[in-house]
C-alpha positions in Angstrom: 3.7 11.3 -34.5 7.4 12.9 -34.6 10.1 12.2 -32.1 10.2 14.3 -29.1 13.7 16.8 -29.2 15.6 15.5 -26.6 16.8 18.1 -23.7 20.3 18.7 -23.1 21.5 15.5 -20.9 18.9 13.3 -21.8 19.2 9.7 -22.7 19.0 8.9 -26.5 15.1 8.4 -26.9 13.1 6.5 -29.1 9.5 7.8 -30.5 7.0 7.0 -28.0 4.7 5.0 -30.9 7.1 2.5 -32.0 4.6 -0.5 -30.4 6.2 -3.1 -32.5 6.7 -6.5 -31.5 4.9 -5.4 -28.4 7.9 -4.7 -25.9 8.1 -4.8 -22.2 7.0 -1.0 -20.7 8.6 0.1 -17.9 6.9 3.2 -15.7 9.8 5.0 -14.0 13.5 5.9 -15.1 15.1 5.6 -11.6 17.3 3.0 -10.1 14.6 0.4 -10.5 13.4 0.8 -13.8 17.3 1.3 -15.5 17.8 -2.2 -13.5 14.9 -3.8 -15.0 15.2 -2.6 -18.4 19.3 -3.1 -18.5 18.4 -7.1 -17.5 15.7 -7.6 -19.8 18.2 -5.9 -23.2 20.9 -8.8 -22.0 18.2 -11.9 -22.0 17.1 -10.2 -25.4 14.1 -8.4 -24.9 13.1 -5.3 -25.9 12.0 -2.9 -23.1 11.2 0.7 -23.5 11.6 3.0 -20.1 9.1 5.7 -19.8 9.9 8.4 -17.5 7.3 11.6 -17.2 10.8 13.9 -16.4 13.3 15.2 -18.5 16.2 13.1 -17.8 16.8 10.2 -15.9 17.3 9.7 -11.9 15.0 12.7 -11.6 13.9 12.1 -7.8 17.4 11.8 -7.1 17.9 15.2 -8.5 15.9 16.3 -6.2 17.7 15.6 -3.1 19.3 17.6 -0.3 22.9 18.5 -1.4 23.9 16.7 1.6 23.0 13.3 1.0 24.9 10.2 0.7 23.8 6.5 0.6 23.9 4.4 3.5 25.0 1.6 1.7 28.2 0.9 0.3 29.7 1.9 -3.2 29.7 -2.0 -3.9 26.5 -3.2 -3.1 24.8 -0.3 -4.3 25.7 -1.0 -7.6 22.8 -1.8 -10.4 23.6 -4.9 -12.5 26.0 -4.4 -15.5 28.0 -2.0 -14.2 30.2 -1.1 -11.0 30.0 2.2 -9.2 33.6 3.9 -9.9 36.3 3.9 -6.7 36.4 7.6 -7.0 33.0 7.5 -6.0 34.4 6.6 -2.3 32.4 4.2 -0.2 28.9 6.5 0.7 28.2 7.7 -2.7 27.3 11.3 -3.0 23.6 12.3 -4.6 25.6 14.2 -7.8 27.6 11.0 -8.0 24.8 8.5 -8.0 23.1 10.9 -10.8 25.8 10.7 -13.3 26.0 6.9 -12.5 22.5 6.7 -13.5 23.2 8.7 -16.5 26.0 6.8 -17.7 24.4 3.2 -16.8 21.3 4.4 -19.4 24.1 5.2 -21.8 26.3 2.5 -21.0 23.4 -0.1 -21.7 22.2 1.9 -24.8 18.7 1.7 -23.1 15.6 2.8 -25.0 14.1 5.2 -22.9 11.4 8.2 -23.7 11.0 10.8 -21.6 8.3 13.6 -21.1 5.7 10.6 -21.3 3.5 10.1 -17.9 1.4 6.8 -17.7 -1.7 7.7 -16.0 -3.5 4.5 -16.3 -2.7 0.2 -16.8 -5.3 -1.9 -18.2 -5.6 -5.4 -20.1 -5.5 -5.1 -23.5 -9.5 -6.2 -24.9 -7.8 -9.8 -25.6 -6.2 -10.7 -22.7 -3.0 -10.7 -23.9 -1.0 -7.6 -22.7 -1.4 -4.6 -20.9 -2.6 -0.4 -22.5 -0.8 2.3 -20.8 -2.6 5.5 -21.4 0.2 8.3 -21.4 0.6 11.5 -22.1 -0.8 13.8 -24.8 -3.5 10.8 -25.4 -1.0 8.2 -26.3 -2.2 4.7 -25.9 0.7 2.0 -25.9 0.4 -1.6 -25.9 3.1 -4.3 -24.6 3.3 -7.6 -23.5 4.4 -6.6 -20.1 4.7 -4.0 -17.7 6.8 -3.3 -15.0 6.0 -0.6 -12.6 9.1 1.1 -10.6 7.7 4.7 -10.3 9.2 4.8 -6.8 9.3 4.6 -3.4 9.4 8.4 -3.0 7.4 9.1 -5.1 5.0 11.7 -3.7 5.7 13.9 -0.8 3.3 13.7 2.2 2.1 16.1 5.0 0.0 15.4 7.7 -3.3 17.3 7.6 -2.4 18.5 10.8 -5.3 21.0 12.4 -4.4 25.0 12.0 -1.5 23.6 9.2 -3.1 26.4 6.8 -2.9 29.1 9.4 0.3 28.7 10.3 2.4 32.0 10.0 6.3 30.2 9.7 7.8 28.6 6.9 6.1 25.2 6.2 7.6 22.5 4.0 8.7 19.2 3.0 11.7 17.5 3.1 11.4 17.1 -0.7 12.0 20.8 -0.8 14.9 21.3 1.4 18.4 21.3 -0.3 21.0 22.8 2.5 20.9 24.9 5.4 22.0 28.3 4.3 18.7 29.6 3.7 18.2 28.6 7.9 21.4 29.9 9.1 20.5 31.6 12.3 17.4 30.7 12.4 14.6 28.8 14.9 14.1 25.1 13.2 12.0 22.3 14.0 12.5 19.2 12.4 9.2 16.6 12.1 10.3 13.0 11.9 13.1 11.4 12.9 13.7 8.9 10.1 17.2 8.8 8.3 16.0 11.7 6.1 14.8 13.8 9.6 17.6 12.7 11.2 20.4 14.1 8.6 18.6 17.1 7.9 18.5 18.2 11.6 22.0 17.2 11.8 23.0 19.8 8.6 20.6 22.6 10.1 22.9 22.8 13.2 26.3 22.1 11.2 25.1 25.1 8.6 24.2 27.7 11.5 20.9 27.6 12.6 20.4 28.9 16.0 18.3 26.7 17.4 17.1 22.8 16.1 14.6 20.3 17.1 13.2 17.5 16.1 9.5 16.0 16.7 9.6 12.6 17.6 6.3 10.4 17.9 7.8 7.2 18.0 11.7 6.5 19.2 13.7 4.7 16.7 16.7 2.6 16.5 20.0 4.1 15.8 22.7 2.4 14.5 26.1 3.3 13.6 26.3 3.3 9.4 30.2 1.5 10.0 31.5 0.1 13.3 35.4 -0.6 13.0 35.4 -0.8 9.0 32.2 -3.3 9.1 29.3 -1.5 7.5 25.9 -2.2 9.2 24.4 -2.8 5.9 26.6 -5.9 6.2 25.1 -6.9 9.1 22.0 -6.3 7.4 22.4 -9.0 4.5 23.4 -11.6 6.9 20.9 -11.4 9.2 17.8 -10.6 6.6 17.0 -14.3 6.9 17.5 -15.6 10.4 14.1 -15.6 12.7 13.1 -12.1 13.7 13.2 -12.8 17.3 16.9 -13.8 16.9 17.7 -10.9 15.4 16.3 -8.7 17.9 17.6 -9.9 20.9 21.3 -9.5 18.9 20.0 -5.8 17.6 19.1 -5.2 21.3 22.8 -5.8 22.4 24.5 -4.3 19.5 22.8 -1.2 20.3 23.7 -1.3 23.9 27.2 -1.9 23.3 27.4 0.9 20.7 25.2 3.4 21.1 24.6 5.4 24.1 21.6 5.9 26.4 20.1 9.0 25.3 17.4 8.7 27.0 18.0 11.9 29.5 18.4 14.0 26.4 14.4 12.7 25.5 15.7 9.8 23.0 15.0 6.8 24.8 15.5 3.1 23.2 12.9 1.6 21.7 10.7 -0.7 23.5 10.1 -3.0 20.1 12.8 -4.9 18.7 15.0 -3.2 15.7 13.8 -6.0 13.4 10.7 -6.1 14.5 10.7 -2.3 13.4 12.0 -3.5 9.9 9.3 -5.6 9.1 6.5 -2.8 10.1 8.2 -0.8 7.8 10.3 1.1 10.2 14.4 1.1 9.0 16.9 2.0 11.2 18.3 5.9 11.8 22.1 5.1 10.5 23.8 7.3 12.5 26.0 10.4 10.5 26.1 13.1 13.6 22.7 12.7 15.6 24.1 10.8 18.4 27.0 14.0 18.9 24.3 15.9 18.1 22.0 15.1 20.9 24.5 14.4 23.3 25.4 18.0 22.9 21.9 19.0 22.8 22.4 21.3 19.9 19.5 19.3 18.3 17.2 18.5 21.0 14.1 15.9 20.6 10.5 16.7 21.3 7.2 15.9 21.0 5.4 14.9 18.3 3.7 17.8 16.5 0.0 17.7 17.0 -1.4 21.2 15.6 -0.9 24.5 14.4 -2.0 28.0 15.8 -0.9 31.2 14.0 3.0 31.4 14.8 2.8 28.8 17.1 3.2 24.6 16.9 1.6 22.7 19.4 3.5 19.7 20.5 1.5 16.1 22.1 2.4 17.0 25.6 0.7 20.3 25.0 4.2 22.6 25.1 3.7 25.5 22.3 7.1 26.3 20.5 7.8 29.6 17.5 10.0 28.4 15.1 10.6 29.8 12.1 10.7 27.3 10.0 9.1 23.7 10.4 10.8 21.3 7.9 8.3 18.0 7.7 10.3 14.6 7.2 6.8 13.0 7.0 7.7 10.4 4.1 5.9 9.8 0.7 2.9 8.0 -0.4 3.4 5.5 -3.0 0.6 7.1 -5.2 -0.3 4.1 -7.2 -4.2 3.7 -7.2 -4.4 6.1 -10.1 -1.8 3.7 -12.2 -3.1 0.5 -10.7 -5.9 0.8 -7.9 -8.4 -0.4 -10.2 -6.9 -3.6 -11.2 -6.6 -5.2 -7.6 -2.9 -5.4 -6.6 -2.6 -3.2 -4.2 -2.6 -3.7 -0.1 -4.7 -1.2 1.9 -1.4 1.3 2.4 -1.7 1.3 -1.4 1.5 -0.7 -1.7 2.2 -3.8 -4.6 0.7 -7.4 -2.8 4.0 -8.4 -4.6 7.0 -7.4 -6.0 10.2 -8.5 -7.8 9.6 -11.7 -9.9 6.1 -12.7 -8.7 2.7 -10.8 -10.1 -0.5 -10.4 -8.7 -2.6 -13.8 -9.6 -5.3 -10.9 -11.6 -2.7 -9.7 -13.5 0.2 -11.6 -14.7 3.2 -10.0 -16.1 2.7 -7.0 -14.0 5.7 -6.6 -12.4 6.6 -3.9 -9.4 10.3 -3.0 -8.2 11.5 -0.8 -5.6 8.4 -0.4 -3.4 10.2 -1.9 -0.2 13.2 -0.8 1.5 14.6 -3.9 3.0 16.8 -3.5 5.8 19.8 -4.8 3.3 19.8 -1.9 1.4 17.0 -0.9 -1.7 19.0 -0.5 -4.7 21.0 -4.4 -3.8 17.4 -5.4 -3.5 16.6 -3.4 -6.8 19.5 -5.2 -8.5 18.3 -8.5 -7.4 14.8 -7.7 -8.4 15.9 -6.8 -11.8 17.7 -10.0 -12.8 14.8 -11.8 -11.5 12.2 -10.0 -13.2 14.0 -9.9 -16.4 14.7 -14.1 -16.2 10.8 -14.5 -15.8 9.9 -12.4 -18.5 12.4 -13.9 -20.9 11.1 -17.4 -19.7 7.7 -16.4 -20.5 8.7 -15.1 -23.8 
C-alpha cells in the first residue's frame, strides 16, 4: 500500500504497513503519546504514533484563542526537551502547538497520520495486540499504548427541550473568542477552569450581559500567589493524607480568596482535596474573582431545561440569552477502542494507567486519562519514562 502524501505541517510519516519487528503502537499524537513514543526511541524501541488528524497536537488546535496553561513553562515540559523562555511562564495554546511540532521533529518520531484505530484485540497467539484502523488496515505490535486523550469527545447534557431551544447552543469545544458575542446576552454552563475563563473573556470581549450556571461550588485558587505558583503547592502536597491537605486548602483559601458568597459563590462545603480525588480540580483563578466581585459575570443556578427561547434554571428562574455556551466536559470515549477487553471503570475511564496494565491485558498501556492536581502533562512526562522503562524491560 503506498505512503500517505503528507499535508503541509505534518510530521515526517512512515507507511502505515511497515509491521516489522512488531513495534510498540501508540493511539494518539498529543502530549501523551509524543511523550511515550520520544521515551521508548531513547531506550531503543521502535514506536510508531498513530494519530486519525492531520498533524500533531490536534485537540490543542482546537482551543479557545485565549488559553494558557496553568502550569508553569518548566514543569510542563515533555521529556527531551525544554519549553523555550520566550514562551514566558503560562504558555500560550499557538505556543504549546509549535512545541509539539518541533518535539515530533526534534525526536525524529515515526508518526502516521490520517490513520484512526477503531478497535484493540489480542493477536490469535497471545502474543501482542491488532489494531484495526482505517481504510481496513490491520496492524500488529507487541504493545500498545493508548493516549487518545482526556478531551477527547465533547459532551452535552441531554437536557429536556435542548432540541427546541431557539438561542445559540454549543460546546466549549467550539468556542474560540468573544467577538462573535460582543453585545450580546451569554450564559455560561459549568464553572470548571474551562467555564470559568470563558465567562471571564465573554465579559472582557464585550458581551452585554454574562452568567454562569453553577450546580456544584468549586474551589478557587489563585494560579500564583507572590511569585509561588499553586501548581507548586500542588506537587508538594500530592502525597500527604487528604485530610491534611484540606484543612491547609481550607485556610489557604480563606486567607486568599474572598467570600463570594453574597455574589451566589459560596465555598465549598467539601474539602479542595477531597474535590481532587473525585475528580474535581480547582478553578485557578485568571479574572473570575474581579469578575464576580464586580458582578459583570454573575453565578446562577444550574441549568435544568429548555423551552423555546427560554433556559430554565434549578430554582425554577427562566432567563433569554442568546447564546448558551456548555463547559460540560468530555467523555473519554474508549469502549469502542477497549470496552470489550475489560479495562475500563464504570465512567469508562483506564482501571490503570502509566506503567501498570490491566492483569487481562498486559502491555496495554494508557497515559493522560487523569488530571492530577500537580499538573497533566508533568504527570504525562512522568508516565512516559515509566512506560517506556517497562516496555524496554520487557523487551
Amino acid at each position: 500500500m503506498p505512503e500517505r502524501t503528507p499535508a503541509p505541517g505534518d510530521v515526517p510519516t512512515a507507511p502505515v504497513d511497515r509491521t516489522d519487528g512488531r513495534p510498540v503502537y501508540v493511539i494518539g499524537g498529543g502530549p501523551g503519546g509524543l511523550a511515550v513514543a520520544a521515551a521508548l526511541r531513547e531506550q531503543g524501541v521502535r514506536a510508531v504514533v498513530l494519530e486519525k488528524s492531520g498533524r500533531v497536537g490536534a485537540s490543542w488546535r482546537r482551543h479557545y484563542d485565549r488559553l494558557h496553561l496553568h502550569t508553569t513553562r518548566r514543569w510542563s515540559a515533555l521529556p527531551g526537551l525544554a519549553m523555550p523562555r520566550r514562551f514566558g511562564r503560562w504558555v500560550s495554546r499557538d505556543d504549546m502547538v509549535r512545541y509539539l511540532e518541533k518535539y515530533a521533529e526534534h525526536h525524529e518520531l515515526e508518526v502516521v497520520t490520517g490513520v484512526e484505530v477503531s478497535r484493540i484485540d489480542r493477536t490469535g497467539d497471545g502474543t501482542g495486540w491488532q489494531l484495526s484502523a482505517t481504510g481496513g488496515r490491520v496492524l500488529t505490535g507487541r504493545a500498545v499504548v493508548v493516549a487518545t486523550g482526556f478531551n477527547h469527545t465533547p459532551k452535552i447534557p441531554l437536557w429536556p427541550g435542548r432540541e427546541g431551544f431557539t438561542g445559540e447552543l454549543l460546546h466549549a469545544a467550539e468556542y474560540r473568542s468573544p467577538a462573535p458575542y460582543a453585545g450580546k446576552d451569554v450564559l455560561v454552563v459549568g464553572i470548571g477552569n474551562t467555564g470559568a475563563e470563558i465567562a471571564v473573556d465573554l465579559v472582557e470581549g464585550g458581551a452585554s450581559r454574562v452568567r454562569i450556571a453553577v450546580r456544584t461550588a468549586p474551589h478557587i485558587v489563585r494560579r500564583s500567589t507572590a511569585g509561588w505558583p499553586a501548581q507548586a503547592t500542588a506537587v508538594l502536597v500530592r502525597r500527604l493524607p487528604v485530610r491534611l491537605v484540606d484543612r491547609a486548602g481550607r485556610l489557604m483559601c480563606r486567607v486568599s480568596v474572598p467570600d463570594l458568597a453574597a455574589q451566589g459563590l459560596p465555598r465549598p462545603d467539601t474539602g479542595l482535596y477531597s474535590r481532587v480525588k473525585e475528580g474535581a480540580i480547582p478553578v485557578q483563578d485568571v479574572g473570575l474573582i474581579n469578575a464576580v466581585k464586580k458582578g459583570r459575570v454573575v453565578p446562577v443556578a444550574a441549568v435544568e431545561s429548555f423551552d423555546g427561547d427560554a433556559v430554565v434554571l434549578a430554582d425554577g428562574t427562566r432567563i433569554t440569552p442568546d447564546a448558551v455556551v456548555a463547559a460540560t466536559g468530555y467523555e473519554r470515549a474508549l469502549e469502542g477502542l477497549v470496552g470489550h477487553l475489560g479495562v475500563l471503570d464504570r465512567r469508562g475511564r483506564p482501571v490503570v494507567h502509566g506503567a501498570r496494565t490491566p492483569d487481562a491485558a498486559p502491555n496495554l498501556h494508557f497515559t493522560g486519562f487523569t488530571n492530577p492536581i500537580s499538573g497533566m502533562l508533568r504527570e504525562i512526562a512522568r508516565d512516559a519514562r515509566k512506560i517506556a522503562g517497562r516496555l524496554a524491560r520487557t523487551g
